[in-house]
Every structure is written in structure tokens, then in C-alpha cells.
Backbone as CSV, one residue per row, in Angstrom:
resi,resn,N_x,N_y,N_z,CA_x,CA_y,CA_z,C_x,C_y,C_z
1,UNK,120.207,95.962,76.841,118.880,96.064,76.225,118.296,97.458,76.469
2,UNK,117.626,98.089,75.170,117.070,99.292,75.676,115.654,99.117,76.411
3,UNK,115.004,100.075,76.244,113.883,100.009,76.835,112.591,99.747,75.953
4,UNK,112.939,99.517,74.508,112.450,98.862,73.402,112.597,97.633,73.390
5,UNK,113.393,97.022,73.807,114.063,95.914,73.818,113.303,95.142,74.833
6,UNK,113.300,95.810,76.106,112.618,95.051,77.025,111.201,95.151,76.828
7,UNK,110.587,96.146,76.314,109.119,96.131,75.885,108.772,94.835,74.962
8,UNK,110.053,94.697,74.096,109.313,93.490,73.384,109.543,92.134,73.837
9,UNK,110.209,91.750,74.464,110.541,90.989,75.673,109.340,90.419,76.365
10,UNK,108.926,91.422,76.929,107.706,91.407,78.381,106.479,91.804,77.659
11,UNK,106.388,92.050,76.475,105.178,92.756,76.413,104.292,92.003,75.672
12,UNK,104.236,90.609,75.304,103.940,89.476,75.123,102.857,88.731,76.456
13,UNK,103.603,88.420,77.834,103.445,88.175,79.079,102.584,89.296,79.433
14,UNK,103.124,90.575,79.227,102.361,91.802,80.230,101.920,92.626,79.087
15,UNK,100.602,92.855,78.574,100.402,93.658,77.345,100.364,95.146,77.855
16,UNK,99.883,95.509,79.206,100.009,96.561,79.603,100.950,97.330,80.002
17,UNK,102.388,96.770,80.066,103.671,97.445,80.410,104.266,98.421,78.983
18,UNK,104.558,99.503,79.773,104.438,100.675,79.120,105.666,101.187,79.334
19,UNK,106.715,102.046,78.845,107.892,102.707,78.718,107.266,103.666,80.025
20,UNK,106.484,104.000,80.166,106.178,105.028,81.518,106.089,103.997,82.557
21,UNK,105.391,102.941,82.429,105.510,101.837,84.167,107.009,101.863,84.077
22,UNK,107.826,101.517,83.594,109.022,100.883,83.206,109.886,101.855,84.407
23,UNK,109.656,102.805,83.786,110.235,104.410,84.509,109.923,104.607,86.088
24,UNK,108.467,104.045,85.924,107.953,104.379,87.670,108.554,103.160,88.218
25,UNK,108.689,102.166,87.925,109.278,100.619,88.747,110.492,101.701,88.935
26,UNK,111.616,102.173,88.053,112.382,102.351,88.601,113.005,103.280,89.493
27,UNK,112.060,104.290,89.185,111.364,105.398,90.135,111.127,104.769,92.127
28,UNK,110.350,103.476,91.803,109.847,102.984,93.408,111.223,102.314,93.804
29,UNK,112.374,102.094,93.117,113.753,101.086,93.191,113.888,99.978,92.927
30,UNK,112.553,99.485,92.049,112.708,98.223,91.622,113.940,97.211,91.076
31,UNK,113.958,98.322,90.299,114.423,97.840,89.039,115.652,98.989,88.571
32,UNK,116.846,99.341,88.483,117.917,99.816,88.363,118.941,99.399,87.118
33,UNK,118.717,100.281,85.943,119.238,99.633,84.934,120.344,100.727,84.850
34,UNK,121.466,100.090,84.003,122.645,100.835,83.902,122.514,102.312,82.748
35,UNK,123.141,103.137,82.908,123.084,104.235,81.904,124.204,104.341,81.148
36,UNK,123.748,105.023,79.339,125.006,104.608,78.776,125.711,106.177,78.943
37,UNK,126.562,107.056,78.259,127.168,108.019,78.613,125.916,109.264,78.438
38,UNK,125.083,108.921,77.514,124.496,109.587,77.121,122.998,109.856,77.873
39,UNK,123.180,108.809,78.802,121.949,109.182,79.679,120.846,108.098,79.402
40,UNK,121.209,107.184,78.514,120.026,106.240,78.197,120.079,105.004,79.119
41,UNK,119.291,104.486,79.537,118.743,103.473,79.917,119.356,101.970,79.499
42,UNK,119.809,101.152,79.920,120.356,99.512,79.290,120.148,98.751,80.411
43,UNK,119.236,98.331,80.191,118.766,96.693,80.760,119.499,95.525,80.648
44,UNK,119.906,95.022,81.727,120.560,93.351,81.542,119.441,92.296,81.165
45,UNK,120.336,90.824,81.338,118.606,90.349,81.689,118.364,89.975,82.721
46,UNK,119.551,89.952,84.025,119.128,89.907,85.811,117.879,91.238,85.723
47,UNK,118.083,92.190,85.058,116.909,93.024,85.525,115.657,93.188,84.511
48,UNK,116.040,91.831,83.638,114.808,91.903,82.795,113.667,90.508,83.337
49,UNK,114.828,90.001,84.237,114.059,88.814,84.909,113.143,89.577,86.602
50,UNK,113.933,90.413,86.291,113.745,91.260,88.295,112.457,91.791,87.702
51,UNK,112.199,92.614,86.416,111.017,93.089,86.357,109.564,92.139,86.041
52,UNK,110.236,91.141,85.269,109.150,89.873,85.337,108.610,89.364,86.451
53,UNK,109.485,89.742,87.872,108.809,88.936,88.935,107.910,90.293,89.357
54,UNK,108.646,91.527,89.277,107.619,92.296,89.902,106.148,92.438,89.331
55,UNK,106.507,92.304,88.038,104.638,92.314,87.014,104.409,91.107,87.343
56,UNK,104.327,89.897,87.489,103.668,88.626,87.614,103.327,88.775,89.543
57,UNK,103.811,89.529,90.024,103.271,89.298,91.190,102.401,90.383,91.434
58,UNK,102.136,91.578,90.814,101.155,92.625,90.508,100.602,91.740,89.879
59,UNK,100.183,91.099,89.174,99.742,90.881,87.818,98.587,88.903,88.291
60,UNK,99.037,88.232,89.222,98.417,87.278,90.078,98.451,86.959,90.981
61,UNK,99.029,88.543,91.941,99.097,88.021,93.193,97.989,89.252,93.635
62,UNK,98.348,90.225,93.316,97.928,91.652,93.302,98.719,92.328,94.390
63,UNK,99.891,92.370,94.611,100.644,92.617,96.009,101.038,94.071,95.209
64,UNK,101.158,94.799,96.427,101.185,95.757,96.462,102.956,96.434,96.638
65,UNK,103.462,97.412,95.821,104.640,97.159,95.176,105.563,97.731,96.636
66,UNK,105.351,98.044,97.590,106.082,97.816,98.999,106.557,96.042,99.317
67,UNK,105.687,95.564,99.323,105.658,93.991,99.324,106.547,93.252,98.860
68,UNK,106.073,93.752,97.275,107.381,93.066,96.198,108.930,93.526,96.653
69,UNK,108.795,94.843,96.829,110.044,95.188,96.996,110.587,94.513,98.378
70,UNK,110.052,94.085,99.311,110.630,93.453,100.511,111.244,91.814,100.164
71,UNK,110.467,91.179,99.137,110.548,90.060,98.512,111.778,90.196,97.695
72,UNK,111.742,91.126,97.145,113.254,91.285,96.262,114.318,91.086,96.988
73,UNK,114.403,92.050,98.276,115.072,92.470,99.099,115.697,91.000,99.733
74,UNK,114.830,90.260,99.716,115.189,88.582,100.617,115.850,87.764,99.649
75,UNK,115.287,87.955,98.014,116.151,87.372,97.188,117.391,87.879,97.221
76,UNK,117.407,89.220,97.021,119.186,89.316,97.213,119.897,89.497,98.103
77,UNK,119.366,88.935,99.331,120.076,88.510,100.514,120.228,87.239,100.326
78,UNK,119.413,86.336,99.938,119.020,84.883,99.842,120.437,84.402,98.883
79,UNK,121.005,83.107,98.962,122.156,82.586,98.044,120.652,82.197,96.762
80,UNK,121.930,82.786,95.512,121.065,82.006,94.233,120.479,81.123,94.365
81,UNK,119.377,80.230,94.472,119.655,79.079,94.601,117.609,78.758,94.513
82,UNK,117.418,77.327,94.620,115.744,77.102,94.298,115.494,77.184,95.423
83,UNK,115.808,77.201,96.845,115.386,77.803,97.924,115.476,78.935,98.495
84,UNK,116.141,79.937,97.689,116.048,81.197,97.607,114.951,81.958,97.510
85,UNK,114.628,81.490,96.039,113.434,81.756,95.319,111.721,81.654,95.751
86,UNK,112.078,80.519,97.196,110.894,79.843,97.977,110.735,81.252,98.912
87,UNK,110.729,82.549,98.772,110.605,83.810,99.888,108.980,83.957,99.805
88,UNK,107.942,82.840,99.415,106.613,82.959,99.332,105.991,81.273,100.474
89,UNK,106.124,81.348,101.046,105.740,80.309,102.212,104.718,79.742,101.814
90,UNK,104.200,78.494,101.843,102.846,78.139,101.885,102.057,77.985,100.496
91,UNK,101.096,77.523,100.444,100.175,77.439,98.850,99.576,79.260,98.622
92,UNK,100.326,79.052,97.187,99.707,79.746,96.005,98.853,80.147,95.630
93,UNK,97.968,81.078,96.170,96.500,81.307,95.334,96.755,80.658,93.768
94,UNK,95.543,80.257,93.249,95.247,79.981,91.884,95.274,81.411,91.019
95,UNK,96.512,81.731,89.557,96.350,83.051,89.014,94.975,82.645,88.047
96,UNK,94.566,83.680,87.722,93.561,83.700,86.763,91.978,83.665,87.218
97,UNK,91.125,83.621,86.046,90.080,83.466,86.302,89.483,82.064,86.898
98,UNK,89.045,81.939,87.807,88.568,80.623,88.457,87.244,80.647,88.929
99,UNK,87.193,79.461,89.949,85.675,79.733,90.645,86.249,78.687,91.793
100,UNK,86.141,79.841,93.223,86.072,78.998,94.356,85.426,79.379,95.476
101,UNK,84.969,77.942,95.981,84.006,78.292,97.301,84.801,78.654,98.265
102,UNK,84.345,79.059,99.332,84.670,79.594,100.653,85.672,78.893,101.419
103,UNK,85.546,77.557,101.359,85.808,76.886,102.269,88.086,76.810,101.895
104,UNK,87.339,76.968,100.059,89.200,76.635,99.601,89.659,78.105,99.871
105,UNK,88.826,79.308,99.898,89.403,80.169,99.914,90.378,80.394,101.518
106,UNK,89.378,79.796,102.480,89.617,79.910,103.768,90.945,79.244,104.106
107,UNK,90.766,78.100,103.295,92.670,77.249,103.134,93.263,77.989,102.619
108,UNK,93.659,78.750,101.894,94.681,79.136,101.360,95.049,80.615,102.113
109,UNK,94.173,81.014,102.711,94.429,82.459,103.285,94.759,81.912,104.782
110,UNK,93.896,81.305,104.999,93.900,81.109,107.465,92.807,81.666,107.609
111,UNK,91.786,82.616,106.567,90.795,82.851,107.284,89.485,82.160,107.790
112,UNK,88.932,82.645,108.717,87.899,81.733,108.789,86.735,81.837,107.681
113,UNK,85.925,81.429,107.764,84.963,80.898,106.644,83.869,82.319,106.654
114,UNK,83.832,82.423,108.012,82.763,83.817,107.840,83.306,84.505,107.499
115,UNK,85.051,85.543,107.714,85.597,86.270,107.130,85.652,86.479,106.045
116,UNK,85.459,85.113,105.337,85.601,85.413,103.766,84.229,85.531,103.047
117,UNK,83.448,85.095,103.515,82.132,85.239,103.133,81.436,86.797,103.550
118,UNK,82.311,87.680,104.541,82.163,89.405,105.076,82.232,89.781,103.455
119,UNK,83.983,89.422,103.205,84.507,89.715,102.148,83.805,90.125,101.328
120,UNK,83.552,88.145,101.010,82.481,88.590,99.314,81.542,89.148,99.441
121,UNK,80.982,89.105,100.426,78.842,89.695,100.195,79.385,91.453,99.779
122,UNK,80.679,91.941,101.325,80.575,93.448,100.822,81.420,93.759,99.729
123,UNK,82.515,93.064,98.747,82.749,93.059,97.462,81.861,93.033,96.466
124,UNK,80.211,91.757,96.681,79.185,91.731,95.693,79.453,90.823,95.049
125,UNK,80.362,89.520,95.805,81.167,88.688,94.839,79.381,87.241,95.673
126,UNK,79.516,86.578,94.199,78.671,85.271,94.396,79.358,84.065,94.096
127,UNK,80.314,83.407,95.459,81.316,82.142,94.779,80.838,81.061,94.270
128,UNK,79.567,81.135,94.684,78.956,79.888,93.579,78.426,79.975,91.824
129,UNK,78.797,81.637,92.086,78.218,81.856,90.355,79.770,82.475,89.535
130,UNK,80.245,83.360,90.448,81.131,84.467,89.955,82.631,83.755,89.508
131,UNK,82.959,84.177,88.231,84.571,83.614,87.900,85.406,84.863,88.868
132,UNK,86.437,84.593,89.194,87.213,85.682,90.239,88.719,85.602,89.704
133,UNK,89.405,86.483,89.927,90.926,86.049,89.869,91.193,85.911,91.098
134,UNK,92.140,84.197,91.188,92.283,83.482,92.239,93.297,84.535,93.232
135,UNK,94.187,85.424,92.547,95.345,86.243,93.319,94.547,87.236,94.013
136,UNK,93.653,88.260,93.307,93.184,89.120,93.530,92.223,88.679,95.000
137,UNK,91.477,87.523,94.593,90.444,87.913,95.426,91.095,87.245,97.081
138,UNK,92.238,86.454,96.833,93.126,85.927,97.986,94.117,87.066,98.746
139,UNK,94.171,87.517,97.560,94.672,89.178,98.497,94.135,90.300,99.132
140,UNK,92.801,90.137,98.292,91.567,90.816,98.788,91.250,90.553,100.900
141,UNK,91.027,88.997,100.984,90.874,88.380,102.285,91.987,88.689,102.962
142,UNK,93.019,88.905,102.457,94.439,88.804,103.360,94.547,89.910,103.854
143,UNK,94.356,91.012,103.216,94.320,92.892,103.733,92.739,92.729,104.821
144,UNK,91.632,91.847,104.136,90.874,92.325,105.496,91.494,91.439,106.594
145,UNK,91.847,90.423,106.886,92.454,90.082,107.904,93.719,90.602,108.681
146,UNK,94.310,91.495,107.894,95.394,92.103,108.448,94.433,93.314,109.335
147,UNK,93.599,93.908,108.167,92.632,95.281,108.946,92.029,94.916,110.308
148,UNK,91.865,93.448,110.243,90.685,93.177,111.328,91.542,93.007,112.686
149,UNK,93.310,92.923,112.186,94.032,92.229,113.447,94.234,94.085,113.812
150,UNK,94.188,95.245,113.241,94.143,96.549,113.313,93.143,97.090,114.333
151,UNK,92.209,96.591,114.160,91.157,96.667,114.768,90.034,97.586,113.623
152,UNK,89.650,96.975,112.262,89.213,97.162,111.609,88.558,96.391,111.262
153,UNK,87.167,96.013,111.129,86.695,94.746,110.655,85.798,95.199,109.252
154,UNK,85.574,94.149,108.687,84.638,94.427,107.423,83.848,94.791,107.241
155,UNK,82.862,95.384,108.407,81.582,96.575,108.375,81.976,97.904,108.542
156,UNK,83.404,98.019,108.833,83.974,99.228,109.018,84.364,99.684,107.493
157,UNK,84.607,98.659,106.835,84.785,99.127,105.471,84.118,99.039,104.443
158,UNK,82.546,99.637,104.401,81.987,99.907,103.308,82.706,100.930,102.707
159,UNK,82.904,102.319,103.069,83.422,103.282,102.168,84.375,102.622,100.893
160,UNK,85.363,101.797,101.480,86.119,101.025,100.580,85.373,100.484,99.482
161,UNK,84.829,99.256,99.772,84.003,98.544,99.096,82.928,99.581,97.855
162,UNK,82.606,100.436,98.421,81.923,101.397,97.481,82.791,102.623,96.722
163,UNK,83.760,103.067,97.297,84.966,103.372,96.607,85.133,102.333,95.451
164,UNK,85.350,101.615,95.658,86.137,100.571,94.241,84.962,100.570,93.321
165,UNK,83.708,99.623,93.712,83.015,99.755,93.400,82.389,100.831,91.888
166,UNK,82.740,102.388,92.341,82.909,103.483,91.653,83.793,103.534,91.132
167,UNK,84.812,102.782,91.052,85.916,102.707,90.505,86.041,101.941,89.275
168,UNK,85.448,101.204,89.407,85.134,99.835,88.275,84.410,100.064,87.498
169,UNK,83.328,100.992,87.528,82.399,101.637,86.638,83.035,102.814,86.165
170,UNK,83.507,103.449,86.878,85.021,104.482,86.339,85.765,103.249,84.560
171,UNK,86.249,102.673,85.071,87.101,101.403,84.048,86.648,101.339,83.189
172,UNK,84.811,100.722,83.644,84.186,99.697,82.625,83.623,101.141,81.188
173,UNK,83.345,102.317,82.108,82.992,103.122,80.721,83.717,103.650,79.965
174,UNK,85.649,103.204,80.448,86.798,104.086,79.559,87.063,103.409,78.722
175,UNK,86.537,102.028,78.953,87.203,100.610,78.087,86.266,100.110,77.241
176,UNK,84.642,101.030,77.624,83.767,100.611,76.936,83.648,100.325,75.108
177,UNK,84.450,101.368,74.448,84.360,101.480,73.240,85.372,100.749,72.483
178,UNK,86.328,100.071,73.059,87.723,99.273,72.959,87.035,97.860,72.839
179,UNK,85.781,97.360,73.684,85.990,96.417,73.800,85.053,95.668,72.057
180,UNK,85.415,94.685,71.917,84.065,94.080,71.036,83.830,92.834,70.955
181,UNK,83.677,91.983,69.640,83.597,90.421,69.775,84.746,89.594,69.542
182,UNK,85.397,90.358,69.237,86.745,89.050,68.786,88.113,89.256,69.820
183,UNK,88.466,88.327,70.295,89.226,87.498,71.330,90.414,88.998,71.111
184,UNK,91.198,89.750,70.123,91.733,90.450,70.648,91.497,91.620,70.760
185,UNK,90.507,91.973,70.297,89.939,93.321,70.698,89.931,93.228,72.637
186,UNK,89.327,91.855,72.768,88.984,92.106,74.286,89.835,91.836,75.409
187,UNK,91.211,91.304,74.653,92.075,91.074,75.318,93.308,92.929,75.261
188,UNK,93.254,93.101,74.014,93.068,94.853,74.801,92.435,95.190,75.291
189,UNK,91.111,95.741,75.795,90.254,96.362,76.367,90.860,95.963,77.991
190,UNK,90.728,94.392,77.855,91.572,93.831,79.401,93.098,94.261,79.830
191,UNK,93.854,94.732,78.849,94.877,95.203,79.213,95.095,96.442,79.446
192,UNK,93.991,97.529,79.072,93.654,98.738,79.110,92.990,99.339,80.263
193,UNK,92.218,98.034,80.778,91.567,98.069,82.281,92.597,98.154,83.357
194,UNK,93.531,96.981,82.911,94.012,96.832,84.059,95.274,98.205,84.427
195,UNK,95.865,98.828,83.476,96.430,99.632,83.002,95.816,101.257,84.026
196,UNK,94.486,101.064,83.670,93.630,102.248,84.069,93.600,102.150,85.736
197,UNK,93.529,100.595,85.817,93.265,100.647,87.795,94.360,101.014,87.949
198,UNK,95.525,99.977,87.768,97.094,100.541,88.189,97.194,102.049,89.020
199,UNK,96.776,102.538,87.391,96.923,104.062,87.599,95.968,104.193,88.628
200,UNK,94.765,104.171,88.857,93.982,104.468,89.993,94.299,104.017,91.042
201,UNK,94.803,103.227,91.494,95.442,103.020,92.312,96.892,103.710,93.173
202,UNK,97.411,104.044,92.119,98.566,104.612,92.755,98.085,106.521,93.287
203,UNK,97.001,106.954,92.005,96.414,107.485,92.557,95.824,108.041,93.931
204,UNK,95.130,106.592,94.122,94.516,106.605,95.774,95.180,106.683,97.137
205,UNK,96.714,105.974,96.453,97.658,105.783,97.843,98.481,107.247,98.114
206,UNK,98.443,108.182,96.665,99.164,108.882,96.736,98.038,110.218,97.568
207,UNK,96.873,110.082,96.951,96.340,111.335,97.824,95.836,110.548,99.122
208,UNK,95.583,109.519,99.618,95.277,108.963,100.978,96.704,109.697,101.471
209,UNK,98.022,109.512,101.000,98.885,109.828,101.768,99.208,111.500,102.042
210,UNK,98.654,112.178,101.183,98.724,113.483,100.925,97.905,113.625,102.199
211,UNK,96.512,113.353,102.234,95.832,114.090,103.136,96.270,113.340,104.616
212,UNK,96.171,111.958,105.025,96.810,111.873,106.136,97.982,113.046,106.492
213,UNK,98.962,112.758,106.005,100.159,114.211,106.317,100.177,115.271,106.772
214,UNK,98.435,116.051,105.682,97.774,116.958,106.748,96.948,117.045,107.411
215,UNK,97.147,115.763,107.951,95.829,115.554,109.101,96.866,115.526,110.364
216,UNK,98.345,115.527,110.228,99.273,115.220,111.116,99.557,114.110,111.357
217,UNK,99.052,112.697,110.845,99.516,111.342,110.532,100.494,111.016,109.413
């Protein structure tokens, strides 16, 4: 399969996958497709299925593509098999837009109830009003609980919180003119968003890592 091929494939599921993500997955080692003499690109479908898990777990888990790649790493150590595939322990955040109180969020993560309630107030999230994506905002709690076992707790991270924050208003005015009233206009605009964080994101990790380096970390 070329790389046309797999666009139309996935690009149904993932409207935002792009012949340039395609390149950077395989850029991070995701994803390793064969070359023909000529230097082009051919996709199987073991690696048209390998890239489906990595976008669906960006895509409702929000894991961060070190992660995935460790997960890969266990599948193909792991025998083929439906307990192979089990390299995710435990309940599932809910993907998509939802609405949940504290208490389910606290089940599904281990955190305690105030932790997640740090969370939302300094996110700006209201779980009794706000629709959330169930991955996002479960991954959201899981990094502050990792920060807090760091010795980082959630008053330590406003900058963050207001970082993104600026970030989202960054999004909301690039996507502003994309978006309108009918179901697919706004389902581009949503694929254009998410497209735009991606990129901001990799962004952030790449100059956080730049300047640590010359900070001597």
C-alpha cells in the first residue's frame, strides 16, 4: 500500500492524518514500512493496523507517543494472541465526549477525589456542567499524579494550566473561520484543531527539551 492508500484507509477513522504525520510516526519508529527500489514507501496491513493503534490511542487516550511506543514494544514481545493485546491493565477511560463526576473519575485513575477536583478547578473544567473527553481528561489526572509522586503538586502547576489555556485560544482563533453550522463543516474545524495542538505540542516538548539541555539537564 502506498501512502495514498493508507490515507484512504485511516482517513475515514482519523480525518486529521496527514502524509506528513505519516512520515513523523515513522520518523519517532513507529511505524516502518518497506521501500520499493525507488525509494517509495509500501505499507502492509500489520503496519496499517500498527498505525491504527497508535492514532486511536493519541486520539482517546491522549498518551503520549513514548508510551505508545513502549506498548508496541510489549505487543511484539507478547505471543499474537487476545491476551497479548490486554498490555492496557484495568478499566478504560470512556473515548469521547462525556460528562463525569469526580467520584468515577477517581475510579478509573486511583486518584483521590480531591486530586481530581485540584485538576479540574486549575484546568477550569465544571464536571457537573462541562462535556470532557473521557481519555483526555483521565490522562490529564494521571500526569498530575505521576507529578505529585515527583514531588510536584497541582499548585505548582499553574504556569501549565495557563500555558494551555493560551494555547486553546491560540486553536480556537485558527479554526475560527472553518468552523460553521452544518455537522461537516464542524467536524473539519475539529479535525483541524486537533491537527493544530498535535503540532503544538510536539512543539512544546521539543523546545522544553532544547532549553533544559542548555540549562545542563
Amino acid at each position: 500500500m502506498s501512502i495514498g492508500d493508507v490515507l484512504a484507509d485511516l482517513g475515514g477513522e482519523f480525518p486529521a492524518l496527514s502524509p506528513s504525520k505519516l512520515r513523523y510516526l515513522e520518523e519517532q519508529g513507529l511505524v516502518t514500512p518497506a521501500r520499493t527500489r525507488g525509494g517509495y514507501r509500501k505499507y502492509c496491513p500489520a503496519d496499517v493496523e500498527r498505525l491504527r493503534f497508535v492514532l486511536a490511542a493519541q486520539r482517546d487516550q491522549y498518551l503520549p507517543l513514548r508510551v505508545i511506543r513502549d506498548k508496541l514494544d510489549a505487543l511484539d514481545r507478547a505471543p499474537a494472541s487476545a491476551q497479548a493485546m490486554g498490555v492496557t491493565p484495568g478499566p478504560r477511560p470512556p473515548a469521547g465526549p462525556i460528562r463525569m463526576n469526580a467520584e468515577e473519575l477517581a475510579a478509573l485513575t486511583g486518584a483521590s477525589e480531591p486530586l481530581v477536583a485540584e485538576v479540574c478547578q486549575a484546568a477550569g473544567l465544571d464536571l457537573d456542567v462541562d462535556t470532557v473527553s473521557g481519555g483526555a481528561l483521565t490522562a490529564a489526572v494521571e500526569a498530575a499524579m505521576a507529578l505529585a509522586d515527583l514531588g510536584l503538586e497541582v499548585r505548582h502547576l499553574r504556569p501549565v494550566f495557563v500555558a494551555v489555556a493560551r494555547q486553546a485560544d491560540l486553536v480556537e482563533a485558527a479554526t475560527s473561520a472553518r468552523r460553521g453550522s452544518g455537522g461537516a463543516q464542524r467536524e473539519r474545524a475539529a479535525a483541524l484543531a486537533r491537527e493544530i495542538a498535535e503540532s503544538m505540542t510536539q512543539l512544546s516538548q521539543a523546545v522544553l527539551h532544547v532549553t533544559l539541555t542548555r540549562r545542563g539537564l
